[in-house]
C-alpha positions in Angstrom: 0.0 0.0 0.0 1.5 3.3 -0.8 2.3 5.6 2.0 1.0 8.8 3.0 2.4 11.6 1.3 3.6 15.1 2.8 1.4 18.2 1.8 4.2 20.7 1.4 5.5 20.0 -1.6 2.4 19.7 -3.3 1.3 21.9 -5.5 -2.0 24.1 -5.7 -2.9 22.2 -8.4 -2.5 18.6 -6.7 -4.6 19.8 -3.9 -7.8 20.5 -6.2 -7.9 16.9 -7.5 -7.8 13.4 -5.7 -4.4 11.6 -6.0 -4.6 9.6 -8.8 -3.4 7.1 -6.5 -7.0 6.9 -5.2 -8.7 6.4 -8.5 -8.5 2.4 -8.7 -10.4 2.8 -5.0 -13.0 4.6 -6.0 -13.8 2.9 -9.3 -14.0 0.0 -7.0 -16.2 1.8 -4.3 -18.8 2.8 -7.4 -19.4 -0.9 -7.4 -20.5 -1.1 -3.8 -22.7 2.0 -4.3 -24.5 0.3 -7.4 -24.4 -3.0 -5.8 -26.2 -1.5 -2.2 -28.4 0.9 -4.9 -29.5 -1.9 -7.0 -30.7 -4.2 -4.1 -32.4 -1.6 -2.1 -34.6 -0.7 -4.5 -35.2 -4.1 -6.0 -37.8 -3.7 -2.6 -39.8 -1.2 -4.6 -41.3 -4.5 -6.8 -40.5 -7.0 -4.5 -43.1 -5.0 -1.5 -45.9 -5.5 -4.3 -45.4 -8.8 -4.7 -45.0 -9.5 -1.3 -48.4 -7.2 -0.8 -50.1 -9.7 -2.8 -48.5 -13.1 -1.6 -49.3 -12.5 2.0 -52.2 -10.5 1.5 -51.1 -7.3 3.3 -52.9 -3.8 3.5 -50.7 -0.7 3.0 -49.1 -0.3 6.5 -48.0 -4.0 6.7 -46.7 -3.7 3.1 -44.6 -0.5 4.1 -43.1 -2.3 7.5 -41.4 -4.2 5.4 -39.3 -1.5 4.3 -39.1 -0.4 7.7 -37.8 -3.2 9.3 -35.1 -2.4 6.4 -34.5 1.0 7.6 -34.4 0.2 11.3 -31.3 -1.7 10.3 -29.6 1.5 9.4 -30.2 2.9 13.1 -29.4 -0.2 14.8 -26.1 -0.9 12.7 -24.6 2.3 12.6 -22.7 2.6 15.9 -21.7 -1.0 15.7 -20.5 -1.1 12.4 -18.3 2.3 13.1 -16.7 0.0 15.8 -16.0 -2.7 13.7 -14.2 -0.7 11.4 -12.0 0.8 14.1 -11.3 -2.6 15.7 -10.8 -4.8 11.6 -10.1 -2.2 9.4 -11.8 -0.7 6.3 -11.1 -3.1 4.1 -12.3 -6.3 5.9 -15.6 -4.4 7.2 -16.3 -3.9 3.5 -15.6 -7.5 2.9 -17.4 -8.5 6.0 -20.4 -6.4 4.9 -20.8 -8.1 1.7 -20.9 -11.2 2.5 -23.6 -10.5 5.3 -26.0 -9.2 2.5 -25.1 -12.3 0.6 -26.2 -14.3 3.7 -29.2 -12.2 3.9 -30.0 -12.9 0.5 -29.6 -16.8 0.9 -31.9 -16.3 3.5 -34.4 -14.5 1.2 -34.3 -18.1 -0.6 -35.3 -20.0 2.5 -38.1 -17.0 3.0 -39.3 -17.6 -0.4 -39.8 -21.6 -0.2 -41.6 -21.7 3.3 -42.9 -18.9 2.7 -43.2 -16.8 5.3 -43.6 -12.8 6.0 -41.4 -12.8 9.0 -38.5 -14.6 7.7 -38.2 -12.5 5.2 -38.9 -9.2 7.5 -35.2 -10.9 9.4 -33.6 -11.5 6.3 -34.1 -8.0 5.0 -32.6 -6.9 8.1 -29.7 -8.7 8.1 -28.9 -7.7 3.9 -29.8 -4.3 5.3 -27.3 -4.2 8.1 -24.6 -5.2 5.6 -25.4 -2.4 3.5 -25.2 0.0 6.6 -21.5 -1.4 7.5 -20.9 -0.3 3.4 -22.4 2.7 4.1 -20.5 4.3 6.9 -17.1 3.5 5.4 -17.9 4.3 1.7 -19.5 7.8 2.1 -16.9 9.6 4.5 -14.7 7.9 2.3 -15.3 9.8 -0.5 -16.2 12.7 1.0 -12.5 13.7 2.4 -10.8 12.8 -0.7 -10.0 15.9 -2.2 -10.7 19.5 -1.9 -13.7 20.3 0.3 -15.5 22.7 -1.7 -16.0 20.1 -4.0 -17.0 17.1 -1.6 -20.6 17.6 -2.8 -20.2 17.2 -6.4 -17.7 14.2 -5.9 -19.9 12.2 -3.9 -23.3 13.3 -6.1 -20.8 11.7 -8.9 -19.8 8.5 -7.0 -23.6 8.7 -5.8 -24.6 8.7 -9.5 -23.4 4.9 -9.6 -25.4 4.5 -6.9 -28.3 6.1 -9.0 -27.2 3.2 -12.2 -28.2 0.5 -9.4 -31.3 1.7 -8.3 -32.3 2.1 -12.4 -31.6 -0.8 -13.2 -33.0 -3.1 -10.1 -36.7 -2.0 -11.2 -36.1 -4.1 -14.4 -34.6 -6.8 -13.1 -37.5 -7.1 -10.4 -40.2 -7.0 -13.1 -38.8 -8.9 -15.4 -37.6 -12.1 -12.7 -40.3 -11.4 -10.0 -43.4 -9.2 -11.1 -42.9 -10.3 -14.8 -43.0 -14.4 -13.8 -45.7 -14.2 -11.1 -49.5 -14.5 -11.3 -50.0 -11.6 -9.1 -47.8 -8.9 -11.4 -49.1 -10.2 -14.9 -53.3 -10.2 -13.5 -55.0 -7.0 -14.1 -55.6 -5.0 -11.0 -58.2 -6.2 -8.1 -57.5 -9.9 -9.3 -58.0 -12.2 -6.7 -55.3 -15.1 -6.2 -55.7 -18.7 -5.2 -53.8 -20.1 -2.3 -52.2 -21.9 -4.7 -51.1 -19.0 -7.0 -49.5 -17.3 -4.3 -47.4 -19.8 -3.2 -46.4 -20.2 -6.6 -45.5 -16.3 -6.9 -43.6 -17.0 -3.8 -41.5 -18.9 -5.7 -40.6 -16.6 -7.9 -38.4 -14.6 -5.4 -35.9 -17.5 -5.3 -33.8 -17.0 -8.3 -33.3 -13.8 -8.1 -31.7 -13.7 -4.9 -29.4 -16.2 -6.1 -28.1 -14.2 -8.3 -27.8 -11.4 -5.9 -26.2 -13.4 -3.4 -23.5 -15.1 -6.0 -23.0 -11.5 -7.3 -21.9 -10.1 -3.6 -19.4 -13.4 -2.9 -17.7 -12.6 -5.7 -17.4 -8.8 -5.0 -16.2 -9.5 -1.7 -13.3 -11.8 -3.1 -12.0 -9.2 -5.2 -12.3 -6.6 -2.4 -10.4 -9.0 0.0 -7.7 -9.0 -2.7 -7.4 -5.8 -3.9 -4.6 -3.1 -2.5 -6.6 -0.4 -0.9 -4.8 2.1 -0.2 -4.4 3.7 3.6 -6.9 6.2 4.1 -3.8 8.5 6.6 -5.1 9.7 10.0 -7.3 12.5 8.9 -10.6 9.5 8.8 -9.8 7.5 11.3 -9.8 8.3 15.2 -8.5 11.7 16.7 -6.9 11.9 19.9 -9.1 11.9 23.0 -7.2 15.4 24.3 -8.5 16.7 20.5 -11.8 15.4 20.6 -12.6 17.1 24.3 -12.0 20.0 22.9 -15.3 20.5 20.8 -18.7 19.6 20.4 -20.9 18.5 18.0 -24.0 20.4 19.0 -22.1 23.9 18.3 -22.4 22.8 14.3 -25.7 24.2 13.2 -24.8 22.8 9.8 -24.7 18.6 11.5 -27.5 19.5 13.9 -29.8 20.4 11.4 -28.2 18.0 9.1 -29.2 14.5 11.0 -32.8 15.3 10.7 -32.4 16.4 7.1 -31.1 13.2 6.3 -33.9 11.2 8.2 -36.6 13.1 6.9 -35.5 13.1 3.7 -35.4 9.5 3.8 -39.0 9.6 4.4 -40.1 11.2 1.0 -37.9 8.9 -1.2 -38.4 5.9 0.5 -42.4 6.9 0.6 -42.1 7.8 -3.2 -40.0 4.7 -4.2 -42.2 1.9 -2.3 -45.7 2.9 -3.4 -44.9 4.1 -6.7 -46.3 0.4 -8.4 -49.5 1.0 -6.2 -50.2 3.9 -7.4 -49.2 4.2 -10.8 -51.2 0.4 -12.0 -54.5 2.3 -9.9 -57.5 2.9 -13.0 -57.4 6.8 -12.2 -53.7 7.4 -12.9 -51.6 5.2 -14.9 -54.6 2.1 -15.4 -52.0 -0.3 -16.1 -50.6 -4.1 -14.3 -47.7 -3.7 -11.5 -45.8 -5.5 -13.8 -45.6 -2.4 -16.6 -45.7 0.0 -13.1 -42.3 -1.7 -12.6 -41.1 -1.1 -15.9 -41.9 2.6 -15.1 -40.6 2.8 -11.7 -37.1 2.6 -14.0 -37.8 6.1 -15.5 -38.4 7.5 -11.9 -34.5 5.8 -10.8 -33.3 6.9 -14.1 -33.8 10.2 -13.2 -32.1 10.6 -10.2 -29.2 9.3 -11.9 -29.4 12.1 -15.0 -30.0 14.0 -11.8 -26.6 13.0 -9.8 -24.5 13.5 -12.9 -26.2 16.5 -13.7 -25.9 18.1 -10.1 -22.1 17.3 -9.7 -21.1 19.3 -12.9 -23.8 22.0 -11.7 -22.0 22.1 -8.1 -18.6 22.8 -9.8 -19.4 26.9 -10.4 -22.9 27.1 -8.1 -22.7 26.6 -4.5 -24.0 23.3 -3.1 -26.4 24.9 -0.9 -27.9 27.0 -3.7 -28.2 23.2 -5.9 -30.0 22.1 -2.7 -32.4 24.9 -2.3 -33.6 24.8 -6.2 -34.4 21.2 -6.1 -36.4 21.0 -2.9 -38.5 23.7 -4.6 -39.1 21.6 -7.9 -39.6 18.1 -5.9 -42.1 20.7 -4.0 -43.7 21.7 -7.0 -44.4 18.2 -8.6 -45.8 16.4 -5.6 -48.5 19.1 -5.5 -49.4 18.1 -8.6 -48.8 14.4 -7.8 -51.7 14.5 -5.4 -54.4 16.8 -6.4 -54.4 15.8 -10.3 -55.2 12.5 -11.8 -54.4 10.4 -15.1 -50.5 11.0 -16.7 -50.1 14.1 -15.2 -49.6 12.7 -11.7 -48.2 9.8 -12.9 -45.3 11.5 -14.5 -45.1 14.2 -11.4 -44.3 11.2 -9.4 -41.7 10.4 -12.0 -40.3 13.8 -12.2 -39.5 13.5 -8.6 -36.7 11.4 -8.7 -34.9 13.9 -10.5 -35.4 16.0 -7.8 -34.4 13.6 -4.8 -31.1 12.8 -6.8 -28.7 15.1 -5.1 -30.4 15.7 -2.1 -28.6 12.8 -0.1 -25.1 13.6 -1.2 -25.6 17.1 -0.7 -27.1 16.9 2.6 -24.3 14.5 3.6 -21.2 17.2 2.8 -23.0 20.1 3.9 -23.5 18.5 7.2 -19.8 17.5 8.1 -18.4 20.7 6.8 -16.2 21.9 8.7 -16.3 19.3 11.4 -12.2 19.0 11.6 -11.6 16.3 13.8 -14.9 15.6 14.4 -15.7 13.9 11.0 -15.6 10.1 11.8 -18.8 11.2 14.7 -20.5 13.8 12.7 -20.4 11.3 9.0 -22.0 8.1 11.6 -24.8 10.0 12.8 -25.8 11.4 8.9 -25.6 7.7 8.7 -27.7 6.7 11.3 -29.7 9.4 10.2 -31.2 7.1 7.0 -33.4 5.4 9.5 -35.8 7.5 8.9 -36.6 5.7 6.3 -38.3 3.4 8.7 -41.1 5.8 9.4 -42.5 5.2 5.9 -44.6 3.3 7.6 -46.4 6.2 8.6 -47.1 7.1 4.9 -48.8 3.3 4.7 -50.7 4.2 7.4 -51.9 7.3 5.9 -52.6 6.1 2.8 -54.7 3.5 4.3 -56.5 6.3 6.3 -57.0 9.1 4.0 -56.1 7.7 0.4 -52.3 6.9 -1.3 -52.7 9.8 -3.2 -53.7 12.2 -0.4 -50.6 10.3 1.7 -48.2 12.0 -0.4 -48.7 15.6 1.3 -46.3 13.6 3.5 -43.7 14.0 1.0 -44.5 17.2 0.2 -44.1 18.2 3.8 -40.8 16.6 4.0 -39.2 19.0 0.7 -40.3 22.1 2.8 -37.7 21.0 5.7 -35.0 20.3 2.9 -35.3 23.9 1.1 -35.1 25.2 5.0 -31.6 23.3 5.8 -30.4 24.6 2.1 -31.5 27.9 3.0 -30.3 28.3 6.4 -29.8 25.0 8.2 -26.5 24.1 6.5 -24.3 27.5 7.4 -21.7 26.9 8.9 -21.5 27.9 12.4 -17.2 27.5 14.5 -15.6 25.6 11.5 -12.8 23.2 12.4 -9.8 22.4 10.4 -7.9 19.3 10.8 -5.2 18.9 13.4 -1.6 20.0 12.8 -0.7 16.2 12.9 -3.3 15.2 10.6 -2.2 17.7 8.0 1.0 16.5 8.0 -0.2 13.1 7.3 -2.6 13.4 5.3 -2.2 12.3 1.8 -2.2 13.7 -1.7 -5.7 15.0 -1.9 -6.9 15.3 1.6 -8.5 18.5 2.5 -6.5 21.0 4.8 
């Protein structure tokens, strides 16, 4: 592994751009954000079928995806340990191949079947993603220049964004597209018989997924990462006493950000099949709503891409505010019109969600200094909120699905509010004198 390098004979230019020592490392980490992309959202047709083989209403349909974000909150603060105590490289290893066990376990799930084996399993494949999680994103975050954090990891994020378009076809096609209950017109009734058979139908799938993640983990076990220098990693207990977290307005109001922005995607994402195949907006079988829900993932990949060239010449924070407005804007009109017009409002969003996490995620541990590591595992733990979509299924079962998504709305109002003032930064840090002079080629000063 190459050794860290000495800032002072750097030049300006050196600074502004990672070390090209680091591209191999993030090439590989763009795998790991499709990979965790791709299989979280492969939940967006998989909580349909599951809807219809277990015969759940909304709210026990959206505690599936709960149980999936609870994960996040409940992993987080051990999976910052176990990096500390293994190291970066074999937590990434080590959280790959506890999805791929998770994902086994889907299998088992599938041929019983039963709802609360598969409510464990999705925990477990969702508790390896978290371990990914709060390695890969401060990862790429501190590589380079600081001022341009957000567009780097809205970039990286973008790969992410490839995953999460591309899972919606591979669900319809091997889950919705090969069961009774994602082929039959809407308000068809299924034999006991039928939806043990569409049980089935999860099994492959996951076999691939599962084989897909061993094999990721043996190249990661084998490949040279390089040392991330002290500047990630743990600060000196005399350093850390010196600050607090709380005196960052920009974390503060960042942690809820995160979590509440977590509930409008995750809301958007899990009933967008429900209620783009209903008769008054899209009229069509969750099996074509699948095919759809790929234009809604596309878009937050154009979006990514798009935002991390944006974020070059405009401020972040600006980026931030204008797309909170516009995913505003179209879930209005996602709830109180009918037909294609809310249909593709609902689409639209996901152009508007794409940089929110990225961006939330730098503007929050700007200027945190030494206290990075903390500040980047509670933006993490932060993604639980996810978990209260659950709250959405229970409004939708109260009042309506389409009236539900005033929830979402709701949640964009609090986004343009951290863009706007939440993320200033309030006592900025740098990093310590010892840290700077080991950080290497790239890090920010």
């Amino acid at each position: 592994m190459p050794g860290p390098t000495g800032t002072a004979t750097q030049s300006p230019e050196s600074r502004k751009r990672p070390s090209a020592t680091y591209v191999p490392a993030l090439v590989l980490l763009a795998s790991l954000f499709f990979m965790w992309g791709f299989i979280t959202v492969i939940n967006n047709t998989l909580l349909p079928h599951l809807k219809s083989v277990f015969d759940l209403n909304y709210t026990q349909t959206t505690l599936i995806e709960s149980v999936w974000f609870i994960a996040y909150f409940v992993a987080s603060i051990p999976s910052a340990k176990l990096i500390e105590r293994v190291g970066y490289q074999k937590s990434l290893v080590i959280g790959l191949l506890t999805m791929a066990a998770g994902a086994l376990g889907m299998v088992l799930a599938a041929s019983i079947p039963s709802y609360g084996v598969t409510l464990v399993m999705l925990f477990i494949i969702a508790s390896g993603i978290t371990l990914l999680q709060v390695a890969a994103n401060p990862y790429v975050a501190v590589i380079g220049p600081p001022e341009t954090a957000s567009s780097r990891l809205n970039l990286v994020q973008a790969m992410n964004s490839m995953g999460t378009w591309l899972a919606p076809m591979f669900g319809a096609y091997l889950i919705l597209g090969r069961s009774k209950s994602g082929t039959a017109a809407a308000g068809t009734v299924l034999t006991q018989a039928e939806r043990l058979a569409d049980a089935h139908t999860v099994i492959l799938p996951y076999i691939i997924v599962a084989a897909v993640l061993v094999v990721l983990a043996l190249i990661i076990a084998r490949f040279p990462l390089p040392a991330m220098g002290s500047a990630t990693s743990r600060v000196a207990k005399e350093e850390r006493k010196k600050h607090s977290l709380w005196k960052h307005r920009n974390l503060v109001f960042g942690v809820p950000a995160i979590f509440i922005y977590l509930i409008a995607e995750i809301g958007v994402a899990n009933l967008f099949v429900s209620f783009v195949s209903r008769p008054d907006i899209g009229n069509m079988t969750s099996e074509s709503a699948g095919w759809y829900l790929t234009l809604l993932w596309g878009g937050m990949m154009v979006g990514r891409f798009l935002g991390s060239a944006i974020m070059q010449k405009i401020p972040a924070e600006t980026v931030l505010a204008a797309f909170s407005v516009g995913a505003f804007v179209v879930m209005l009109i996602t709830t109180f019109t009918t037909g294609h017009v809310a249909m593709w409002a609902l689409i639209l969003v996901g152009f508007f969600h794409s940089i929110m996490f990225p961006t939330i995620f730098t503007l929050g541990i700007r200027g945190l200094g030494p206290l990075t590591e903390e500040g980047s595992g509670l933006l993490i733990m932060a993604i639980a909120g996810g978990a209260l979509v659950v709250v959405q299924g229970w409004l939708a079962d109260t009042y309506g699905l389409q009236t539900s998504f005033l929830l979402t709305a709701a949640c964009e109002l609090y986004v343009l509010f951290y863009a706007v003032w939440g993320s200033k930064v309030t006592e900025p840090l740098s990093m310590p004198e010892e840290d700077e002079a080991q950080a290497p080629a790239g890090m920010p000063e």
